[in-house]
N, C-alpha and C positions, 0 to 999 in steps of 0.2 A: 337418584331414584330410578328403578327400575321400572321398564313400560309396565308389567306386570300390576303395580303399585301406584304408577298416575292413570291408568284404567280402574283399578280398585275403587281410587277415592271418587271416581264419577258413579255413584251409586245408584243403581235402578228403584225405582218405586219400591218398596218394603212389600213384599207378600209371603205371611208365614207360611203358604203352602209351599212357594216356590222359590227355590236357595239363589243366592247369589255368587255365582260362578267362581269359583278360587286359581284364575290365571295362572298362576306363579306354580300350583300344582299340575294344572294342566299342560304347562311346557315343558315341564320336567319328564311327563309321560312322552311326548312327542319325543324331545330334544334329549339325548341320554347324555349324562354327564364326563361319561369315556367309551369308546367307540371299542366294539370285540375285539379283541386280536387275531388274525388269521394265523394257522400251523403255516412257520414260513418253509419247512419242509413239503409239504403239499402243496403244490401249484395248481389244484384246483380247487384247493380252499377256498371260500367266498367268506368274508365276516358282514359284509358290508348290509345294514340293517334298512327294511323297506316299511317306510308308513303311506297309508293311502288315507286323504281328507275327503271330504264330499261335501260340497256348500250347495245348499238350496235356497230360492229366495224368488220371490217373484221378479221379474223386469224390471230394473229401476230402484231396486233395494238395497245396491252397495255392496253387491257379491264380492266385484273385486279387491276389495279392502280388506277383505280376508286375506287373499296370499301375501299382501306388506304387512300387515300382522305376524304374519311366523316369519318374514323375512326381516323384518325388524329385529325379534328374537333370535333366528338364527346369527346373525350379524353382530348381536351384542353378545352372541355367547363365544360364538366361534371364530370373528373379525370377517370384515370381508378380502379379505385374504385369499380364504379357505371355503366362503361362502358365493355360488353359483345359482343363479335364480334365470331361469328362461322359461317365458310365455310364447303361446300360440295354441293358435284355436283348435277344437277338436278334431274338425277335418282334417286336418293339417298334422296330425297324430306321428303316423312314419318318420314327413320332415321332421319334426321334433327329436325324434331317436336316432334318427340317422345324420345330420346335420351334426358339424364338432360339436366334442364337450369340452368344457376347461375343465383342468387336472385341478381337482378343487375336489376332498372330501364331502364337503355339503353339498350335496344335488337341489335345486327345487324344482320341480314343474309342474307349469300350470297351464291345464287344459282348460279353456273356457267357450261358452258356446256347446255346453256339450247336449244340450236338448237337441231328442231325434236324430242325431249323428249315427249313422249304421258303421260302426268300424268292422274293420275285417277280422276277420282269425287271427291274424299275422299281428295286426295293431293289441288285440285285446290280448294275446300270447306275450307279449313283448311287454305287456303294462302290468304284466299277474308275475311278469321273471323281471322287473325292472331291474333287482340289483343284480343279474347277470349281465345285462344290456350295460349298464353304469360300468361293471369291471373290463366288457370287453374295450368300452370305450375311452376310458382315463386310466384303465392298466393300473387300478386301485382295486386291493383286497379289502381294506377297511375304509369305515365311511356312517355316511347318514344319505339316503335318495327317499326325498321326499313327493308325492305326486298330490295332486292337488286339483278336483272335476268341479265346475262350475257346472249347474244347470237351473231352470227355470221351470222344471217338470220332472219329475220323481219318479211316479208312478208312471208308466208306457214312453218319459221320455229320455233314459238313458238305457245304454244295455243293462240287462237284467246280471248276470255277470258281472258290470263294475257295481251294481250299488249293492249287491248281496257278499259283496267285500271289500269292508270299509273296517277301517279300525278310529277312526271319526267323523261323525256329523253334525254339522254345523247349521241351524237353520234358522231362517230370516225372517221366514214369514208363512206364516199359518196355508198350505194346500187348498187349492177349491176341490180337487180332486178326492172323494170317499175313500178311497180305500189308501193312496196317499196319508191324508187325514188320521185316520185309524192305527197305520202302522205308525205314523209321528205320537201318538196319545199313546200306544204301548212302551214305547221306549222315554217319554220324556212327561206323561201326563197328562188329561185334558187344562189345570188349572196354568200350567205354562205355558199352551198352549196358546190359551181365551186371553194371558196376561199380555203375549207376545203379538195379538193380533191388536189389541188396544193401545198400544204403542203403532203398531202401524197405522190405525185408521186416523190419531191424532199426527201422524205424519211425522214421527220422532225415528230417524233413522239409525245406525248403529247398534242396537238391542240382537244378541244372537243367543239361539237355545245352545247348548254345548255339551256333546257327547263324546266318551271314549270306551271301546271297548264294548259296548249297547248298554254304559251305566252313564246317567244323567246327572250329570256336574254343574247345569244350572243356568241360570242368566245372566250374561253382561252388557257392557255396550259397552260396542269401542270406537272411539270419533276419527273421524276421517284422517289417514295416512298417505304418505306416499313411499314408495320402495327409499331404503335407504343407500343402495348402491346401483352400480350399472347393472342393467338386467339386458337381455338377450332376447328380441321377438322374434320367432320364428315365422315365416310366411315366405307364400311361393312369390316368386314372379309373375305378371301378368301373361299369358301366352301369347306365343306371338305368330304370326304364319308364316309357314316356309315359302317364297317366291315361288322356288320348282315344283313343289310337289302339290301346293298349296293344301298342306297339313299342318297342325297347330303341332310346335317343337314344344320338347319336353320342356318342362316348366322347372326351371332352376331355383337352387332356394338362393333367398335372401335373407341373411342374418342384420336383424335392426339394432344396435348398439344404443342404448336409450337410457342417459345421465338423469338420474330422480334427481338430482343435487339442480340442476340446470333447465331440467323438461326440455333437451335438445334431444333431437334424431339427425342421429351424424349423415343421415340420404335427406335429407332436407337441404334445400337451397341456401349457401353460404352465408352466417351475419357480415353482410360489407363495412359496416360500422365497426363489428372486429376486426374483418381483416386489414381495414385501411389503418385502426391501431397499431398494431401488433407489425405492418410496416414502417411505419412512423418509429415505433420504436426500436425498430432494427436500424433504423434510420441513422438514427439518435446516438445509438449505441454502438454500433461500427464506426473502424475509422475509415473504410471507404466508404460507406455513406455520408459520414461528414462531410469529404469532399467535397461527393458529388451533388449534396448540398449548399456548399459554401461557391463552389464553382457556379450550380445553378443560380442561384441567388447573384453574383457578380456577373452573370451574362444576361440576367434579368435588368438589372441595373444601370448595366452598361447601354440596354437598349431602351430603356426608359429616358436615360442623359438623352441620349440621339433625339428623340422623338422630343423632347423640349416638358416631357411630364413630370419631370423630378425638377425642385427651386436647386441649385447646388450654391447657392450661396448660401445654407442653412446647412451649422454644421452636424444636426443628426442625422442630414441625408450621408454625410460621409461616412458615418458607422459603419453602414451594412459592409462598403467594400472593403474596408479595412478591417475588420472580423472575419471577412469570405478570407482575405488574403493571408491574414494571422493564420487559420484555421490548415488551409491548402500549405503555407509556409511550413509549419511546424509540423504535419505529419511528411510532410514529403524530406525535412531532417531527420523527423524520426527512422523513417523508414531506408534514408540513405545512411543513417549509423549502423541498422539492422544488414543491411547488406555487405554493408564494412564487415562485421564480426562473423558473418556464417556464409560470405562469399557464395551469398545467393538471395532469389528474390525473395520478397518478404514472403512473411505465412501466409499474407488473405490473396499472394497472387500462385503459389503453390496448388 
């Protein structure tokens, strides 16, 4: 069953004024079912197709559930393969574009945080030509570059520039803001509106109005997700002071690798519980580890006899050495047969 289809059947409250949003249509408009072709004779042909989202919602309202939403989609349309999803906040806009991209068709990005953010010229120039940005950087003509503006204020809180060019609007939660307000009731209704803040005040989260194009597509809810693939955070480094100069150095970016499968951040502090596995079973699984296992083990042993800790007149204390020795015996046959035939040292001493 399609996400599309296990959101469908979670049905919103019935209200004949206000339709129930048809998913499966709505990603079809996003997500195109074959990508342009560029003139491969033209080398400044661009085919590569740019949609821009816009999610509003008060604090606290489950904005980011949005972007695993179409990343989910993406993913089941196009595999994650070919599907590329990197966050980071608004300020942080440049790193974002400037920072590698994976040579992956599908772009996503998601700016979040973007209330009150003053981007430059440069940033907002670069997010209005995104799919030139996308071809300079993955050396792809054809494509999908998705961008994706989280904010918590509408009216006076993002550039006026990005919200007066959107080709959809996703919204969470009803505006305290008048004129905010106003412009949501021309494009989606007062009765969707009054529905959508009624769910809110009952504290039912997942409900989003849903626009494409400034035609209103409706109501859903979608229940809480997580990305379905590794996704990319963007974010600078801390700064740090020069001793000499005592100036703060430019501030390096740092790319976060972060498994939705796992919820690890590979700059996080090591799990020792895996790695003490994963040498255990290299352990295990090598034949110099065996050894140095089987050896360990019989020098343990040995010095246990000594020390009068071990009964040795109990014959399962003699196990251990005679498995150490079996163990050490037979690879070190093995290994002098191995040197017999290729008149050289084994492979693991290579």
């Amino acid at each position: 069953m399609k996400l599309s289809e296990v959101i469908q059947t979670n049905n919103v409250s019935e209200n004949h004024e206000v339709p129930q949003a048809d998913l499966a249509y709505y990603f079809d408009q996003i997500f195109p079912k074959t990508f342009r072709s560029s003139d491969r004779t033209d080398p400044y042909d661009n085919a590569i197709e740019q949609v821009s989202i816009h999610v509003y919602g008060k604090v606290g309202i489950g904005k980011s559930n949005i972007p695993k939403l179409l990343a989910i989609e993406a993913v089941g349309r196009f595999g994650s393969a070919r599907t590329s999803v990197r966050v980071a906040k608004a300020k942080d806009t440049m790193l974002l574009l400037n920072s590698p991209w994976e040579l992956k068709p599908v772009q996503i990005l998601v700016l979040e945080d973007a209330t009150k953010v003053n981007l430059s010229d440069e940033a907002q120039s670069e997010l209005f030509n995104i799919r030139h940005k996308m071809a300079q950087q993955t050396g792809l003509r054809e494509g999908l570059c998705i961008v994706i503006i989280i904010c918590h204020k509408f009216q006076g809180g993002t550039e006026v520039s990005l919200r007066e060019d959107y080709d959809s609007l996703i919204i969470m939660s009803r505006p305290k803001n008048p004129f905010a307000q106003r412009f949501f009731e021309s494009v989606t209704g007062k009765s969707a509106l009054d529905l959508l803040h009624d769910h809110v005040k009952r504290r039912e989260q997942g409900y989003i109005l849903i626009t494409h194009e400034c035609d209103f597509l409706g109501i859903a809810r979608v229940p809480k997700l997580r990305y379905p693939t590794t996704i990319n955070i963007i974010e600078p480094k801390e700064e740090t002071m020069n001793q000499q100069t005592a100036k703060p150095c430019p501030k390096p970016i740092r790319i976060l690798k972060v498994d939705a499968e796992k919820y690890e951040n590979q700059e996080h502090t090591a799990n020792w519980l895996s790695l003490t596995w994963h040498l255990v079973m290299s352990l295990a699984t090598n034949p110099l580890g065996q050894v140095l296992v089987a050896l360990s083990a019989l020098i343990i042993w040995i010095e246990s006899c000594f020390a009068g800790v071990l009964n040795t007149d109990s014959l399962e204390v003699w196990a251990i050495p005679l498995v150490s020795i079996g163990v050490i015996a037979f690879h070190c046959w093995r290994w002098r047969n191995q040197s017999n035939r290729s008149h050289s040292l084994p492979s693991f001493f290579r």
